[in-house]
FIMIMI-226999 format. One record per residue: x, y, z of N, C-alpha, C in turn; residue number from 1. Coordinates in steps of 0.05 Angstrom, whole numbers. Example, Ala and Ser with C-alpha at 12.3 -4.5 7.8 and 13.67 -1.06 7.14 Angstrom:
% residues 2
<<264,-114,156>,<246,-90,156>,<264,-66,156>,1>;
<<257,-45,142>,<273,-21,143>,<258,1,157>,2>;
***
This chain:
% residues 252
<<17,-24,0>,<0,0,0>,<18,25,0>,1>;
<<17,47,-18>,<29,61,-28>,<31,90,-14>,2>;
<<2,93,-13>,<-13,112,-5>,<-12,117,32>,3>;
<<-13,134,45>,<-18,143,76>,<-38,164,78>,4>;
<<-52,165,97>,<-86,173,106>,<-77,177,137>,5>;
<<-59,202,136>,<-47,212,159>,<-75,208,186>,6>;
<<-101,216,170>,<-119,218,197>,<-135,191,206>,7>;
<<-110,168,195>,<-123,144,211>,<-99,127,231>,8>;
<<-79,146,233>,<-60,143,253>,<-73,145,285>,9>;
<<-69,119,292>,<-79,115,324>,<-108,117,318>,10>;
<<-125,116,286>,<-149,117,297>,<-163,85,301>,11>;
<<-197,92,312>,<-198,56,330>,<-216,51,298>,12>;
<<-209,21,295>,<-217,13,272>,<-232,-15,290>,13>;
<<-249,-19,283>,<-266,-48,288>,<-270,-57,256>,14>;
<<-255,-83,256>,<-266,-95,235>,<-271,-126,237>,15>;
<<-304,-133,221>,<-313,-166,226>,<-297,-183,205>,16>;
<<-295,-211,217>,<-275,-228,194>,<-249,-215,187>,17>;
<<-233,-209,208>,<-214,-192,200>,<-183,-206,205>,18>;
<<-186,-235,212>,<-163,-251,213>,<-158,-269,193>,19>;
<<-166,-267,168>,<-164,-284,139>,<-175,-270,121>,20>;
<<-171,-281,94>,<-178,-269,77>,<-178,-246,69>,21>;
<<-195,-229,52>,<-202,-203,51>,<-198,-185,83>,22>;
<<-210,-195,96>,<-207,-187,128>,<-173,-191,137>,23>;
<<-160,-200,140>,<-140,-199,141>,<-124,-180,130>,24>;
<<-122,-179,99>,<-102,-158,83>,<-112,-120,94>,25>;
<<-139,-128,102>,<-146,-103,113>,<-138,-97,142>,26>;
<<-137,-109,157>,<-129,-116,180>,<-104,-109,186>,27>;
<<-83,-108,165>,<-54,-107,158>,<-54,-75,145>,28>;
<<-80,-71,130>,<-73,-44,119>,<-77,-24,133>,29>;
<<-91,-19,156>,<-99,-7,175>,<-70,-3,196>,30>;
<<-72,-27,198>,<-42,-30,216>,<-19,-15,206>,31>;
<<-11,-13,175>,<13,3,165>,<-1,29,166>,32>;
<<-16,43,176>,<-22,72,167>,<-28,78,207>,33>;
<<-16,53,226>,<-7,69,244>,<-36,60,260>,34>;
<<-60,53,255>,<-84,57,255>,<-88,30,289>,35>;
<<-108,26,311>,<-104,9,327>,<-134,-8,318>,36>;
<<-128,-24,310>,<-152,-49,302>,<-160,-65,319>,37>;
<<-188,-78,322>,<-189,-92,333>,<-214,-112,317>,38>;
<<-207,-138,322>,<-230,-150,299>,<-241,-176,313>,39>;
<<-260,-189,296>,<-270,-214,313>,<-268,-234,288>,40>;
<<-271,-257,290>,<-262,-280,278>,<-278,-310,299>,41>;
<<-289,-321,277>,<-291,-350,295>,<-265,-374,291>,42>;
<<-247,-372,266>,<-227,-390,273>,<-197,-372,291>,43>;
<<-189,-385,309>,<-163,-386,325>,<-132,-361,300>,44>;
<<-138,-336,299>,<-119,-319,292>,<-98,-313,303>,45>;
<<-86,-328,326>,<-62,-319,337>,<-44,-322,323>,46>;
<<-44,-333,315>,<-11,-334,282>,<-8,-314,272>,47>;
<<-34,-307,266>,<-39,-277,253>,<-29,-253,262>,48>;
<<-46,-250,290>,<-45,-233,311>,<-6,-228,319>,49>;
<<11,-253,331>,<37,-258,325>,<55,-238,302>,50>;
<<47,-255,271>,<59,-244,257>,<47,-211,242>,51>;
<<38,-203,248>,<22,-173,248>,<41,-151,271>,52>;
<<44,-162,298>,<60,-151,320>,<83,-148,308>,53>;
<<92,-169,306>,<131,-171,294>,<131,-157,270>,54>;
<<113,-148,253>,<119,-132,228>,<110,-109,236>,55>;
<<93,-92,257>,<76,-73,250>,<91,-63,283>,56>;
<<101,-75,307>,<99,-63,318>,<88,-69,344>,57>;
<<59,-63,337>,<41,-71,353>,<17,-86,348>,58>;
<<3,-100,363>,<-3,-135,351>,<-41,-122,353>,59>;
<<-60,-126,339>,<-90,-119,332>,<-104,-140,350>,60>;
<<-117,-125,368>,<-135,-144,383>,<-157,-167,375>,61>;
<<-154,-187,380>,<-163,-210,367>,<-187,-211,390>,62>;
<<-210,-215,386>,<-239,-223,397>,<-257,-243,392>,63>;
<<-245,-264,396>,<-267,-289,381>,<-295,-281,383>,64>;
<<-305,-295,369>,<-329,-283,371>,<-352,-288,340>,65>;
<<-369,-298,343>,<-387,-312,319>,<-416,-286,315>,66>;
<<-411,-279,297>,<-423,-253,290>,<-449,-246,283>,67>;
<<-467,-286,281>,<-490,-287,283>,<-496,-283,315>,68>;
<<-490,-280,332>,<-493,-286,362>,<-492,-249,369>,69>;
<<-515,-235,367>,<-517,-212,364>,<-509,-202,388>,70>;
<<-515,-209,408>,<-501,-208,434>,<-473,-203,444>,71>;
<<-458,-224,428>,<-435,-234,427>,<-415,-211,412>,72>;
<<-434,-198,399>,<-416,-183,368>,<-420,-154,387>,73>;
<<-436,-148,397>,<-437,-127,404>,<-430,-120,442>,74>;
<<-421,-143,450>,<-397,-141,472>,<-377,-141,458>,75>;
<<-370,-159,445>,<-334,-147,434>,<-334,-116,419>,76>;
<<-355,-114,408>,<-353,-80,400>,<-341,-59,419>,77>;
<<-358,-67,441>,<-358,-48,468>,<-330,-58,476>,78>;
<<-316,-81,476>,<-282,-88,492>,<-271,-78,461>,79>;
<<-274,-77,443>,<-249,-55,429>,<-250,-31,427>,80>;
<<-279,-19,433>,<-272,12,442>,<-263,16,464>,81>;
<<-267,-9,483>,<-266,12,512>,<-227,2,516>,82>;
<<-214,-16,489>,<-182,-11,482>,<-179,8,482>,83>;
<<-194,17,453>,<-178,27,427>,<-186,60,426>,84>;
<<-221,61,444>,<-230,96,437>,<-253,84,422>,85>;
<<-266,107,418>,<-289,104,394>,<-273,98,367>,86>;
<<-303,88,352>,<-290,85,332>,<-282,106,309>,87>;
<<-262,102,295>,<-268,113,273>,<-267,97,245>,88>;
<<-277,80,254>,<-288,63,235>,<-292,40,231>,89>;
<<-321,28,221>,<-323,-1,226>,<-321,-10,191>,90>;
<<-320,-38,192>,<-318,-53,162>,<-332,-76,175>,91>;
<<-354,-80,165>,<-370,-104,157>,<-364,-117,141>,92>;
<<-338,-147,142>,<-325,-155,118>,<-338,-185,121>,93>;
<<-346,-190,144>,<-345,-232,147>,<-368,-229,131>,94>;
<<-367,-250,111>,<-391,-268,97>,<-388,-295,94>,95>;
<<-403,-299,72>,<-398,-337,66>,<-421,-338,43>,96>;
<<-398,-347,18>,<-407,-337,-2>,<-420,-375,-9>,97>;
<<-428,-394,-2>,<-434,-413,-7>,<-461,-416,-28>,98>;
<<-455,-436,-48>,<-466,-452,-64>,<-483,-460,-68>,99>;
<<-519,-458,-75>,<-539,-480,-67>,<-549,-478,-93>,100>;
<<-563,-489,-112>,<-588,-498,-125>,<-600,-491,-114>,101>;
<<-615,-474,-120>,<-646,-451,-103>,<-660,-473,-112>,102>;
<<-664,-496,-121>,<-688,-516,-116>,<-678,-540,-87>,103>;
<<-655,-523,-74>,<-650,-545,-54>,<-647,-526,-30>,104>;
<<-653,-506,-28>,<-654,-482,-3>,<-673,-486,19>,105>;
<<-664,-494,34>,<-684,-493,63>,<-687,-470,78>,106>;
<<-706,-476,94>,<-707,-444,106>,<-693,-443,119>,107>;
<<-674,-463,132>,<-655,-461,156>,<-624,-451,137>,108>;
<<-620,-458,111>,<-601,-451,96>,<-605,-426,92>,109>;
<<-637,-417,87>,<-637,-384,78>,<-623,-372,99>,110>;
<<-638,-377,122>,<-639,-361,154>,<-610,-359,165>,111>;
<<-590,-384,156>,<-565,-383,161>,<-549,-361,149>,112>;
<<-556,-362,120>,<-543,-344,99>,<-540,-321,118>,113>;
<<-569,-307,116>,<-577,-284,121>,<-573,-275,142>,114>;
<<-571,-286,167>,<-548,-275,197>,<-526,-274,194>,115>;
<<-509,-286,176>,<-477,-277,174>,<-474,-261,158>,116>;
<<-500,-256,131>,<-479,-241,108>,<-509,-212,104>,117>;
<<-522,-213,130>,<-542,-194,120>,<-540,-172,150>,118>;
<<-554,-198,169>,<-567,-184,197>,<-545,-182,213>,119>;
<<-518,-194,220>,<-491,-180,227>,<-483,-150,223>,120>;
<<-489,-150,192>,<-483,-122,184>,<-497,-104,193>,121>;
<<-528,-103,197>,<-542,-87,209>,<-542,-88,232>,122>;
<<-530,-98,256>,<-532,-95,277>,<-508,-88,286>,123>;
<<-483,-90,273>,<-462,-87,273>,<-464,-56,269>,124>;
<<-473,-45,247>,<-468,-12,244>,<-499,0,268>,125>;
<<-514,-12,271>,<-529,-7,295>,<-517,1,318>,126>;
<<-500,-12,329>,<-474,-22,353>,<-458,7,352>,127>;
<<-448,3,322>,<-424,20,324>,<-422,51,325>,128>;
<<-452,61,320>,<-465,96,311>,<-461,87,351>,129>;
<<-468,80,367>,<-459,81,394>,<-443,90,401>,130>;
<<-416,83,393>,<-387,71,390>,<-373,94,375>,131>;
<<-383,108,364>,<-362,122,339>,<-354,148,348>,132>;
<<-342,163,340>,<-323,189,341>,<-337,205,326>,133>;
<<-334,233,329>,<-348,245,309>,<-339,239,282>,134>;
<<-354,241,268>,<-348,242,231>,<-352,201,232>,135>;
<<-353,186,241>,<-344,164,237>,<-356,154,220>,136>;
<<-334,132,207>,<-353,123,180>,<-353,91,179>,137>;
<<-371,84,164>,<-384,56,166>,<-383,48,137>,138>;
<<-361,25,131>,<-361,19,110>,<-375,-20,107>,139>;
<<-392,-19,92>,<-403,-54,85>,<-397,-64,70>,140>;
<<-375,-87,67>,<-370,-97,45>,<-408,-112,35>,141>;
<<-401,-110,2>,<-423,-127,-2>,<-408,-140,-31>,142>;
<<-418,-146,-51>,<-412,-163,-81>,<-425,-149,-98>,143>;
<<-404,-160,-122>,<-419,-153,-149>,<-431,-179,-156>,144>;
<<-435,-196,-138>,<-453,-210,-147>,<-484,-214,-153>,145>;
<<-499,-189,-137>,<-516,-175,-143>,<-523,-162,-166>,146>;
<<-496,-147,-169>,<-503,-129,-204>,<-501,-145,-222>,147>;
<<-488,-163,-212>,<-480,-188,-240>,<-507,-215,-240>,148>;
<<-525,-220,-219>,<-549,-226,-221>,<-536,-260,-221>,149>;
<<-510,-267,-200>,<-500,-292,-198>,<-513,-311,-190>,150>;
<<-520,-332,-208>,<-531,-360,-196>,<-521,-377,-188>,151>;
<<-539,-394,-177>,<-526,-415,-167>,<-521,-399,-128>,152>;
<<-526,-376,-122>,<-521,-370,-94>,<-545,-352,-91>,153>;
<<-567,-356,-89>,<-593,-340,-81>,<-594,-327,-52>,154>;
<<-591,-336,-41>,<-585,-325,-3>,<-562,-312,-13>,155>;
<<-539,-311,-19>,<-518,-290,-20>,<-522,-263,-31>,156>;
<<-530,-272,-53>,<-541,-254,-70>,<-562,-231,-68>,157>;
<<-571,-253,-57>,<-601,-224,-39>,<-593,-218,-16>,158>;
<<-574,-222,0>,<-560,-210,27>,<-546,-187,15>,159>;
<<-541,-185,-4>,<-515,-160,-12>,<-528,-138,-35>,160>;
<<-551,-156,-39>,<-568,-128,-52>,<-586,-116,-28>,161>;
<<-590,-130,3>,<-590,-119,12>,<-579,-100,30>,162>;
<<-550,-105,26>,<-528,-84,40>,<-524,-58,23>,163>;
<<-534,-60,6>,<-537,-35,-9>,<-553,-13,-10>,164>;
<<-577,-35,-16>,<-599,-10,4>,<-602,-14,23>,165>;
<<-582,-22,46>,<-592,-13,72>,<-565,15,78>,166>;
<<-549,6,59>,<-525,25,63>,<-540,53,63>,167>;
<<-558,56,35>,<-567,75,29>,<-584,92,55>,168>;
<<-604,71,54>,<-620,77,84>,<-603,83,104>,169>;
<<-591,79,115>,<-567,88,141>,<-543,120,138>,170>;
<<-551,117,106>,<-532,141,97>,<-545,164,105>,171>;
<<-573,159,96>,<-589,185,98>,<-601,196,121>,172>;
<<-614,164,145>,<-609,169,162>,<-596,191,190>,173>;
<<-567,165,184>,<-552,179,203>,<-530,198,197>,174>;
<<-540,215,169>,<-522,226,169>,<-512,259,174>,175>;
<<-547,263,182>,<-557,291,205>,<-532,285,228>,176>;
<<-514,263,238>,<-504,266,265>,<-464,262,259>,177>;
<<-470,265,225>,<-440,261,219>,<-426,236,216>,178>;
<<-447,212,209>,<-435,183,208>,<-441,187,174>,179>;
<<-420,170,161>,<-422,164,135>,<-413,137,133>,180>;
<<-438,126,117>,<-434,102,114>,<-442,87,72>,181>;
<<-417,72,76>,<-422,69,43>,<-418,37,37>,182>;
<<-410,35,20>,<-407,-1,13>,<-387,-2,-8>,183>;
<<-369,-22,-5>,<-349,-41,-22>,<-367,-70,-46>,184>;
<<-372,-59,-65>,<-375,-92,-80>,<-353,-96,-100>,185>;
<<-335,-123,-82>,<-317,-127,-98>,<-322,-148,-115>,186>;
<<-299,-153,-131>,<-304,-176,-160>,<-299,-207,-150>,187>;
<<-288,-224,-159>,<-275,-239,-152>,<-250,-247,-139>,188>;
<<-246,-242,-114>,<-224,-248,-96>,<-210,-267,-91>,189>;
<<-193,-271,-98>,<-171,-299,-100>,<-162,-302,-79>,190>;
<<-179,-304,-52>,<-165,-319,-25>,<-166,-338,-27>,191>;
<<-146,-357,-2>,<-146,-383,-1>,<-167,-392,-7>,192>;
<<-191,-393,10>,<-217,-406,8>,<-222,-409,-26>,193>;
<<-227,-380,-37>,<-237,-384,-59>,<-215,-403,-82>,194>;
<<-198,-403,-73>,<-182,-423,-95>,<-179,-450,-81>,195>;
<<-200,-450,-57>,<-187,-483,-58>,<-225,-495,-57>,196>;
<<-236,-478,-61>,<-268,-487,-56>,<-280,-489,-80>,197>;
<<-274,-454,-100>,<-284,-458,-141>,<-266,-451,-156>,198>;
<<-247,-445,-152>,<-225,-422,-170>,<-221,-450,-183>,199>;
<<-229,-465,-205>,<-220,-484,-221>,<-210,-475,-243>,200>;
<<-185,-480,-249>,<-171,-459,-277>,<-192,-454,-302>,201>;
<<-208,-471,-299>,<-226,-459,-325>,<-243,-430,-315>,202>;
<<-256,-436,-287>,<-271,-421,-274>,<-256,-394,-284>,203>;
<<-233,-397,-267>,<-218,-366,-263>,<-208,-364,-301>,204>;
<<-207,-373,-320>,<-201,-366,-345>,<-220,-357,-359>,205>;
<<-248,-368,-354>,<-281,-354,-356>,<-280,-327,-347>,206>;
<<-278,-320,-318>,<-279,-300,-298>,<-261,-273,-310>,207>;
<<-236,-288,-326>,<-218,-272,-330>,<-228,-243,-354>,208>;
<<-231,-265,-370>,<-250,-247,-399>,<-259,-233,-393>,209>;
<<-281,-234,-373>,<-302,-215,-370>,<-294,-187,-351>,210>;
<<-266,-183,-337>,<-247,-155,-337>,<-236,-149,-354>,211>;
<<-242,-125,-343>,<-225,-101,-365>,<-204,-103,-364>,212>;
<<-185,-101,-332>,<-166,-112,-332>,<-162,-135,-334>,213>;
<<-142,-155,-346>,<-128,-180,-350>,<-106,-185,-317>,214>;
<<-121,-177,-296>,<-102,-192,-272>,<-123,-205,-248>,215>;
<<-119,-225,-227>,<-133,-232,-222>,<-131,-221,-200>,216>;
<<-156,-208,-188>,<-162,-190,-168>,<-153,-204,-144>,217>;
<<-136,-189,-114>,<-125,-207,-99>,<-139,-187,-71>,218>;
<<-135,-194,-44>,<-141,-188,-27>,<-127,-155,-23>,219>;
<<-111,-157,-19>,<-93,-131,-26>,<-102,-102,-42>,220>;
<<-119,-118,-65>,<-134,-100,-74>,<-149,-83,-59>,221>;
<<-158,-96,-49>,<-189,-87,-32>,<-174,-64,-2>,222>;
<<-151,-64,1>,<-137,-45,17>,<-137,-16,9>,223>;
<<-134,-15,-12>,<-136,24,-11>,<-172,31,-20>,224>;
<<-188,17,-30>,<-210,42,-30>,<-224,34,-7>,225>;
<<-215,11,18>,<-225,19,47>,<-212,30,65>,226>;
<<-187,40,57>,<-175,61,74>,<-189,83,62>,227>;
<<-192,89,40>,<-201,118,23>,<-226,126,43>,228>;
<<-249,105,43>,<-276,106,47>,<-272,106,85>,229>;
<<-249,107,98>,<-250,111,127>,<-241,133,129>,230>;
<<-224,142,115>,<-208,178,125>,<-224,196,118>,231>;
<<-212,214,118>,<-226,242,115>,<-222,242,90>,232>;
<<-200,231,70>,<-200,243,40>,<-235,236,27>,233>;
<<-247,215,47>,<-272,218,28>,<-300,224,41>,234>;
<<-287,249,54>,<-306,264,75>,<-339,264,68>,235>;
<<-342,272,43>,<-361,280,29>,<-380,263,19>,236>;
<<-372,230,23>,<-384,217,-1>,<-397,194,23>,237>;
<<-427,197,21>,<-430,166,34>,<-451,165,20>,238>;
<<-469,140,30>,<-491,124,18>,<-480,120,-14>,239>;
<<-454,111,-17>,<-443,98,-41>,<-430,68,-37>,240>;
<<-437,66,-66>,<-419,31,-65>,<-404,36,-93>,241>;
<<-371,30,-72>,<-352,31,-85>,<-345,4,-105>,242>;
<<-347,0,-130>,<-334,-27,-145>,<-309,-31,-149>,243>;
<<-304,-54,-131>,<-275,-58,-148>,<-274,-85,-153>,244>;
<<-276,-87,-185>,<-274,-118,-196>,<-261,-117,-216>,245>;
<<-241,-99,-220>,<-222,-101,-253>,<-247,-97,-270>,246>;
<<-264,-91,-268>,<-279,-74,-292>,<-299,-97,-298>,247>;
<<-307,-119,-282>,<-332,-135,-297>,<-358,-119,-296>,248>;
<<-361,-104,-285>,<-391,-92,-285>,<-398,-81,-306>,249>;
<<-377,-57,-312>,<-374,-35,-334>,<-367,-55,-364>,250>;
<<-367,-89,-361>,<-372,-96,-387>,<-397,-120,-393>,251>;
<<-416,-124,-364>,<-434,-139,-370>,<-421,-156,-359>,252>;
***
């Protein structure tokens, strides 16, 4: 990361799913801009936590913690502010982008979907307008798998078209009190998971075509336009969803 966002030095960052994946590289980008994180995770991040300290300094508070358990998500909220300070900024990143044949969806599959990759997020930025600093901003990851109208994942898909308009709703909201809140839909992310669960070389050679750019979008990516959307450089802009997918949207 290239770029520094002087006004997120020492600021408190809460972020969900923030010990792997996408959550992780962010986790790390926060950390080089000086920033004090704290995140929750249901698998065991101390490796993480470890090697984050030894590179950065100082090591990001790890909070186990399962983010359907509304309870649960919004006590560790309250133990990393009452670390780190209010926030100045939350990221709603944990999802679970899983697989079904909508002729094999149960309601207990919908209802699952939809607490990790829907009703987290809303109770999570609920939690955090508590929690926040003046100006603070609330970023939701959600997908272009919505704009892209992806099958084969119906609960996903309608969880992140509804992070969008709820983004919207919350922008306008709360934003009489100086909270701005916007959304990330990124493209296809080449974390572990996704290359050891679909990334099948045809998959990702299909996937490829359809960017503008010819590189395959990596976690890392997703580090500068959620630093952008937490500082002040993007004081002005909420109830937006930012795309970053190497250009599949803008070609169908």
């Amino acid at each position: 990361m290239n770029a520094t966002f002087h006004d997120l030095k020492d600021a408190s960052v809460f972020i969900t799913g923030g010990g792997n994946g996408i959550g992780a590289a962010l986790t790390e980008g926060f950390l080089a801009q000086g920033a004090r994180v704290a995140f929750v995770g249901r698998s065991d991040a101390t490796p993480f936590v470890t090697a984050m300290e030894d590179a950065y300094g100082h090591a990001p508070l790890f909070i186990p913690s399962d983010i359907t358990d509304t309870d649960a998500l919004c006590a560790a909220m309250d133990q990393a502010a009452e670390a780190h300070g209010p926030f100045k900024a939350l990221v709603n990143n944990a999802a679970n982008d899983m697989r079904y044949d909508a002729h094999k969806i149960t309601p207990e599959i919908w209802d699952e979907s939809q607490a990790i990759n829907f009703k987290a997020h809303f109770f999570a930025c609920q939690k955090a307008v508590t929690l926040m600093a003046p100006k603070g901003s609330i970023i939701n990851y959600s997908s272009i798998t919505y704009l892209m109208g992806a099958a084969g994942m119906a609960p996903y898909v309608s969880a992140n078209a509804g992070i969008m308009g709820m983004t919207r709703a919350l922008a306008r909201e709360w934003g009489p009190q100086g909270i701005r809140v916007n959304a990330i839909a990124p493209g296809w992310v080449f974390t572990e998971k996704q290359e050891t669960m679909w990334a099948t070389p045809e998959a990702k050679t299909a996937f490829l075509e359809k960017q503008c750019l010819k590189e395959f979008v990596q976690p890392q990516d997703m580090v500068g336009g959620t630093l952008f959307l937490a500082s002040s450089a993007s004081a002005m802009m909420t109830g937006q969803t930012m795309v970053i997918d190497a250009g599949v949207v803008s070609t169908g």
